[in-house]
C-alpha positions in Angstrom: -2.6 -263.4 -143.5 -2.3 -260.1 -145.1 -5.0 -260.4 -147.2 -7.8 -261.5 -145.0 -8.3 -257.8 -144.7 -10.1 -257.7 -148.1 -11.7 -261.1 -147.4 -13.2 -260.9 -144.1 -16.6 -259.1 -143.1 -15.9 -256.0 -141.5 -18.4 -257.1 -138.4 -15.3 -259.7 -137.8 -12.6 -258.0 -138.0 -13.3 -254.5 -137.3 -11.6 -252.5 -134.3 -14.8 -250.5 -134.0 -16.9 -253.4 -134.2 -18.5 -255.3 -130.7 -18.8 -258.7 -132.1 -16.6 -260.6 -134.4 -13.2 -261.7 -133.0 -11.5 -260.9 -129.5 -9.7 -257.3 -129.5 -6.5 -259.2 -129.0 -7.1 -260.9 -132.2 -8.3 -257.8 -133.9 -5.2 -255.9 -132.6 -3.0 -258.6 -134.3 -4.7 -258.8 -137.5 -4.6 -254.7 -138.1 -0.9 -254.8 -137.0 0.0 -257.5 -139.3 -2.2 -255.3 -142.2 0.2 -252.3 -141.4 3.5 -253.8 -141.4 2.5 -255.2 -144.9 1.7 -251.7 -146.4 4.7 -250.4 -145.2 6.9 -248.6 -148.4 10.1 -250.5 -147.0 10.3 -253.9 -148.8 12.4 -255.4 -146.1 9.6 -254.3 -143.2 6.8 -256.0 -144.8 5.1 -258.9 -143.2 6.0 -260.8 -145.7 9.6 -261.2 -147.1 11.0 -260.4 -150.1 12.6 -264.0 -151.6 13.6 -264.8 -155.6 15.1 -267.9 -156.7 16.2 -269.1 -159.8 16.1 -272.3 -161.3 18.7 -274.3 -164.0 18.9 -276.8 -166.0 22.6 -278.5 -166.8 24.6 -281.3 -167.5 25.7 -282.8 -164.0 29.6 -282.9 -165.1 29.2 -279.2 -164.4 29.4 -280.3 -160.8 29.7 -283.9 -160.4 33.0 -283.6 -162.7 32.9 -285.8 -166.1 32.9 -288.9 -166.4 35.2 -291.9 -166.5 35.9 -292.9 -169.3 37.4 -296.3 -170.4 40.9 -296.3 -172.4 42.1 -299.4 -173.3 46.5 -299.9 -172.9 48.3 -302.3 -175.2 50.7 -304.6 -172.8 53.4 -306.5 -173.2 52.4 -309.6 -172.1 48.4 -309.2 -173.1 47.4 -308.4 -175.9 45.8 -305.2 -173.6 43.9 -303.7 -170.8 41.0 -301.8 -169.4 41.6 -298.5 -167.5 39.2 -295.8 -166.3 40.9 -292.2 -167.1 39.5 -288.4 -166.4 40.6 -285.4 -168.2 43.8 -283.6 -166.6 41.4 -280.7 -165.7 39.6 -283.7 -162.9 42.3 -284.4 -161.5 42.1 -282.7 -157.7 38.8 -281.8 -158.5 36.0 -282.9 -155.8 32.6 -283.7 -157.3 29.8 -282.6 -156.0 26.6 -284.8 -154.5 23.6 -282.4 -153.5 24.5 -279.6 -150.8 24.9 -276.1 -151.0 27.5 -273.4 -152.1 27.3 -270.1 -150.0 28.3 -266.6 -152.1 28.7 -263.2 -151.0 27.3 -262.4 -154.3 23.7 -261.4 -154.3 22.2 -264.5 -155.8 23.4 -266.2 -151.8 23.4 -269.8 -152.7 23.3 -272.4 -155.2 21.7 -275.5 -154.2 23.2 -279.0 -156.0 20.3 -281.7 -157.0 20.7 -284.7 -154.6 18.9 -287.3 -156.3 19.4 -289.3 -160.1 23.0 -289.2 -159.9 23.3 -290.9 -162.7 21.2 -289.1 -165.0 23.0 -286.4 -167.8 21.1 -283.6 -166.8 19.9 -282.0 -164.0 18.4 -279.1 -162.4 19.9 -276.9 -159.6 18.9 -273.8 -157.3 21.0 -271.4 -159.2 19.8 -268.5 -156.5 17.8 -268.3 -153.4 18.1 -264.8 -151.7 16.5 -262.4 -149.3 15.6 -259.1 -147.7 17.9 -256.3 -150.0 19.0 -258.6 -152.1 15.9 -260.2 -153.5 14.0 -256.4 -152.8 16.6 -256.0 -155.6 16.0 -259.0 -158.0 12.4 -258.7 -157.6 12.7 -255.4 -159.6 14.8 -256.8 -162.3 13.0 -258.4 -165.6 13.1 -262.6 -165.9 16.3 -261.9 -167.8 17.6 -259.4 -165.7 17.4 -262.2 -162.7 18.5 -264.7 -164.9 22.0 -262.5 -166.2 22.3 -262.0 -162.3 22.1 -265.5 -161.6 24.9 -266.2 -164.0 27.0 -263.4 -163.0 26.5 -265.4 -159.9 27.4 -268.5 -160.5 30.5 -267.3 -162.8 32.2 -266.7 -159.3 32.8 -270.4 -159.0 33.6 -271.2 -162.9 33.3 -269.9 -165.9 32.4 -273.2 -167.4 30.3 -274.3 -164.8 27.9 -270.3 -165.8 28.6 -271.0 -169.7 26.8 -274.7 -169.2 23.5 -273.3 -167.4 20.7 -273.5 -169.7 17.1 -273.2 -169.7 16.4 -270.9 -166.7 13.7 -269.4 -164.8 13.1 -266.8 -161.9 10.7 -265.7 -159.6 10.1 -263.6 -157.0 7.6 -264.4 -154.7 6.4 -260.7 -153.3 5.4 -260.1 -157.0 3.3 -263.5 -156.8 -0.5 -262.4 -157.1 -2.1 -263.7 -154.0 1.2 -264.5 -152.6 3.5 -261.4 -152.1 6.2 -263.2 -150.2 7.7 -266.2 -149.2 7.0 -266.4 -145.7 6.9 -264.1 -141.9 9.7 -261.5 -142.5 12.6 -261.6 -140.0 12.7 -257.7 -140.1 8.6 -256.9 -139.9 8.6 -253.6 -138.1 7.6 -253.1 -134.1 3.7 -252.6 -135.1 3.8 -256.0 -136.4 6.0 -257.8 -133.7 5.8 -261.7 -133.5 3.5 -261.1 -130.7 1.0 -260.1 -132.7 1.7 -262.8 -135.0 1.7 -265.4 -132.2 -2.1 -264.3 -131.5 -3.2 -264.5 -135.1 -2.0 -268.4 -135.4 -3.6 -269.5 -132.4 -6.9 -270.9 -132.7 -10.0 -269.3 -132.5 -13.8 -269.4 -133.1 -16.0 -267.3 -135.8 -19.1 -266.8 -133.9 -21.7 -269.5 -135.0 -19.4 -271.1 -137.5 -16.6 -273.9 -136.9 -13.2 -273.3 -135.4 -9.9 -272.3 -137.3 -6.3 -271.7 -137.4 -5.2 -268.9 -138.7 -2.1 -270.1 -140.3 -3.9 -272.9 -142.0 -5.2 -273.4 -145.0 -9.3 -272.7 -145.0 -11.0 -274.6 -147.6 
């Protein structure tokens, strides 16, 4: 939404202009325009968000594997049993979900699909507003350090194992510059004005269109 101020004609979307769009709609886009040059991250329009991404072996959370030891007997000449390391035993595997953190990073998010599989690849961070402001100024590595700091609150192991990471943060996405409507825009871009600038209107002589669409 943000940037259809450089797209748009200025006989559409200008407040001095008689044609174009309704002044209601014109009053919405302009608000929305200011809150997302305001200097506070967190008051933009659109919000701050980083996430990082991991690759890992699955016994990192899903616990390692059974493993089968074979017992001589007395009678027999032996038998099958499935045995775990002493470190298992107590230990709950996880299957998908979602661990919460006060530390920056927020979350972790467990893959919830191809159990089975040896590896996998996890959410290793998925924050917002200060937070991500913050991790959006660090370097890939800086994020990706963060992100193990992070996850070293649950195990030391478990950080150790992550390999082959990657970050981003979407306000410093060209043609992006957020993740989505900020939950803290300031009051000259109040969801009012964004309520009028996702309804549908009609370009004068052209088709109609939603403004929270795509338009292709």
């Amino acid at each position: 939404m943000p940037f259809l101020e450089k797209i748009l004609s200025e006989r559409l979307q200008s407040r001095d202009s008689q044609g174009g769009f309704s002044e209601d709609f014109k009053r919405a886009l302009h608000a929305v325009y200011a809150a997302q040059a305001n200097n506070e991250e967190t008051k933009r329009f659109l919000a701050c968000t980083t996430k990082v991404g991991w690759q890992a072996d699955r016994s990192l959370w899903q616990g390692k594997p059974f493993e089968i030891h074979v017992e001589a007997g007395e009678k027999e000449e032996g038998k099958s049993v499935l045995t775990v390391d002493d470190s298992e035993i107590g230990v709950v595997p996880i299957y998908g979900g979602i661990s919460w953190t006060d530390h920056p990073i927020t979350q972790i998010w467990y893959p919830s699909d191809a159990y089975h599989d040896r590896k996998g690849v996890l959410t290793g961070a998925y924050n917002f507003s200060t937070d991500a402001c913050h991790s959006g100024h660090l370097s890939v590595e800086g994020r990706l350090e963060e992100a193990r700091n992070g996850a070293a609150r649950f195990s030391q192991t478990f950080a150790d194992g992550l390999e082959n990471g990657v970050a981003i943060a979407w306000q410093n996405m060209a043609h992006i510059k957020g993740a989505g409507l900020s939950g803290t825009m300031s009051e000259t871009a109040s969801t009012t004005a964004f309520a009028t600038t996702t309804r549908s209107f009609k370009v004068p002589g052209s088709m109609v269109l939603r403004a929270n669409a795509y338009i292709s």
